[in-house]
KEKOL-145872 format. One record per residue (C-alpha): x, y, z negated; residue number from 1. Coordinates in steps of 0.05 Angstrom, whole numbers, plus 32768, in hexadecimal, padded with zeros to 4 digits. Layout:
N
<r <X Y Z> NUM>
...
//
This chain:
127
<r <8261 811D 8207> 1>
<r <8252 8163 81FF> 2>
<r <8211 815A 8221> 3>
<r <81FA 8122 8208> 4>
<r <81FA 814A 81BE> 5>
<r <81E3 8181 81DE> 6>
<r <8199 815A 8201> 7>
<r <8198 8128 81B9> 8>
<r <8198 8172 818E> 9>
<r <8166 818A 81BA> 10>
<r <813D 814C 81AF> 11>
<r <8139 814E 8173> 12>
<r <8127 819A 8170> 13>
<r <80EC 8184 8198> 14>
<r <80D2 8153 8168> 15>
<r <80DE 817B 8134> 16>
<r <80AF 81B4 814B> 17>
<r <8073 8179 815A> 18>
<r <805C 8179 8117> 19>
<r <804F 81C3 8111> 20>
<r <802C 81CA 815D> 21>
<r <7FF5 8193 814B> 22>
<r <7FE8 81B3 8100> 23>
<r <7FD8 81F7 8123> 24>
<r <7FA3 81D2 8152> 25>
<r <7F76 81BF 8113> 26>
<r <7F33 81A9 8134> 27>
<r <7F18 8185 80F3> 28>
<r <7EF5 81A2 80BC> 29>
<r <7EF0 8184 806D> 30>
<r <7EB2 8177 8042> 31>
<r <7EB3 816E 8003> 32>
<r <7E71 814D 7FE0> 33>
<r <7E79 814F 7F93> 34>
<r <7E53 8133 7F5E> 35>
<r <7E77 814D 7F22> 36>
<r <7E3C 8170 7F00> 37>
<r <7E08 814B 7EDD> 38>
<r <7DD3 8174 7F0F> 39>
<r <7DB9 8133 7F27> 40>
<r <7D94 810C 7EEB> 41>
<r <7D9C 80C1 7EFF> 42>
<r <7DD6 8097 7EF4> 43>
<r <7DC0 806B 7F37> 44>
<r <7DF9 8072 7F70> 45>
<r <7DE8 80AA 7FA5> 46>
<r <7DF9 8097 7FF1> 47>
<r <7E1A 80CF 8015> 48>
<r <7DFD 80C4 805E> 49>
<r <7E25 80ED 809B> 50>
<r <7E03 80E4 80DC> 51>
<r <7DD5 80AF 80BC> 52>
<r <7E0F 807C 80A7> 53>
<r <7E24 8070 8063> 54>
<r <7E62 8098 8057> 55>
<r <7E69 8097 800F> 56>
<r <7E4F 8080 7FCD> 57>
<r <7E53 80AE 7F8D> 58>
<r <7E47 80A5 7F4C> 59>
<r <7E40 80D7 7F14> 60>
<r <7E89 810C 7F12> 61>
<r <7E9A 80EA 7F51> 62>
<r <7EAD 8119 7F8C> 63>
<r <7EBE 8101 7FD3> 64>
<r <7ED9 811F 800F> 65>
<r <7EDB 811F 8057> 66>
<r <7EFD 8134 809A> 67>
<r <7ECC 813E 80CA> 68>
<r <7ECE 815F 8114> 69>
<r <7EB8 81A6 811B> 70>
<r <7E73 81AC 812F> 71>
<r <7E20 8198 8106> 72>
<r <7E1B 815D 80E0> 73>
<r <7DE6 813D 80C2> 74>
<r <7DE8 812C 8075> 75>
<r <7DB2 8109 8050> 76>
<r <7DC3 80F3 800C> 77>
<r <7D94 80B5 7FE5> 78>
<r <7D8D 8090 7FA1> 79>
<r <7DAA 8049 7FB4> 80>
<r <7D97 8009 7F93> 81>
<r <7DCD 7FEA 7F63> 82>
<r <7DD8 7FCB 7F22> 83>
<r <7DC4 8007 7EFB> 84>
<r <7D71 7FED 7EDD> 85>
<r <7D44 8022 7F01> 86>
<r <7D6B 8035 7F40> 87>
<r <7D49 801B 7F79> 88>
<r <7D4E 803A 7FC1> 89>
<r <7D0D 8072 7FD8> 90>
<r <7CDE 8054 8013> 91>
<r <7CE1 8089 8036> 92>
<r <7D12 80AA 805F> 93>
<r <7D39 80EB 803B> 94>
<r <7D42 812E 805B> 95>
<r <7D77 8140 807F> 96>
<r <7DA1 8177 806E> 97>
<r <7DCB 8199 80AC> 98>
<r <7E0D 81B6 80A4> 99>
<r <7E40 81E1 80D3> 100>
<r <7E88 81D5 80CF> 101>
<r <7EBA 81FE 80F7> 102>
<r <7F00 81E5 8101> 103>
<r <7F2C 81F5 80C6> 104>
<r <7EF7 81FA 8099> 105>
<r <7EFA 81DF 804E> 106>
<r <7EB9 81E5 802E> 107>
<r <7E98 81C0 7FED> 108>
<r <7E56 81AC 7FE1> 109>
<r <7E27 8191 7F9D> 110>
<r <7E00 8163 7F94> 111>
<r <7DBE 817E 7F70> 112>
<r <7D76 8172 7F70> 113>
<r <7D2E 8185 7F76> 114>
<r <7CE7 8178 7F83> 115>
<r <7CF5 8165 7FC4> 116>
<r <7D30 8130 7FB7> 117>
<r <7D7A 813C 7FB9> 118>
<r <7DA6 8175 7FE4> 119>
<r <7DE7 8196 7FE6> 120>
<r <7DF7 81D5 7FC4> 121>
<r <7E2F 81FB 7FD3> 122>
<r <7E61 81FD 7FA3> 123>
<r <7EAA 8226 7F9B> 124>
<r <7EEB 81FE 7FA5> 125>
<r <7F08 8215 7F69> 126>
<r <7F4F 81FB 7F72> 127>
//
């Protein structure tokens, strides 16, 4: 009897200290693409594109997020067709924007504007 309470508290001991080995071995990183500001003068949708798939659609002082594996990923971001009268998807092909993430890593990003079309901006977490 004595052993058997002994090798079931030692079990559980075990899977107790599971949960805090794997949260030290972070290999992920977390981007955050926000469109809170009014930086972007259309109210069409904007496609968030990660590795050329669509990851996200944001409207105005919408903000989403991501966990991605460390490493460089490809972001393109492009007006998409919708309800909205006027918003009708670009021809051609946007640019792509390339950022590094290293494991751990929380970082933020804007979306803003210029000649050229739309890019991320970094931004401050502020939280």
């Amino acid at each position: 009897m004595r052993w058997s309470a002994f090798s079931l508290f030692g079990l559980l001991s075990l899977f107790a200290a599971l949960p805090q080995a794997n949260a030290t071995g972070e290999d992920y990183a977390v981007l955050i693409i926000s469109r809170e500001r009014l930086e972007v003068p259309t109210p069409c949708e904007i496609g968030v594109y990660v590795n050329d798939e669509l990851a996200a659609r944001l409207l105005q002082e919408q903000t989403t997020s991501f966990n991605l594996p460390h490493g460089t990923i490809s972001i393109r971001l492009k007006q998409l067709p919708g309800q909205v009268p006027g918003c009708q998807a670009g021809m051609l092909a946007p640019p792509a924007q390339e950022i590094t993430l290293k494991a751990g890593d929380v970082l933020k990003y804007r979306i803003a504007a210029n000649a050229k079309g739309l890019y991320l901006r970094p931004a401050a977490l502020e939280y």
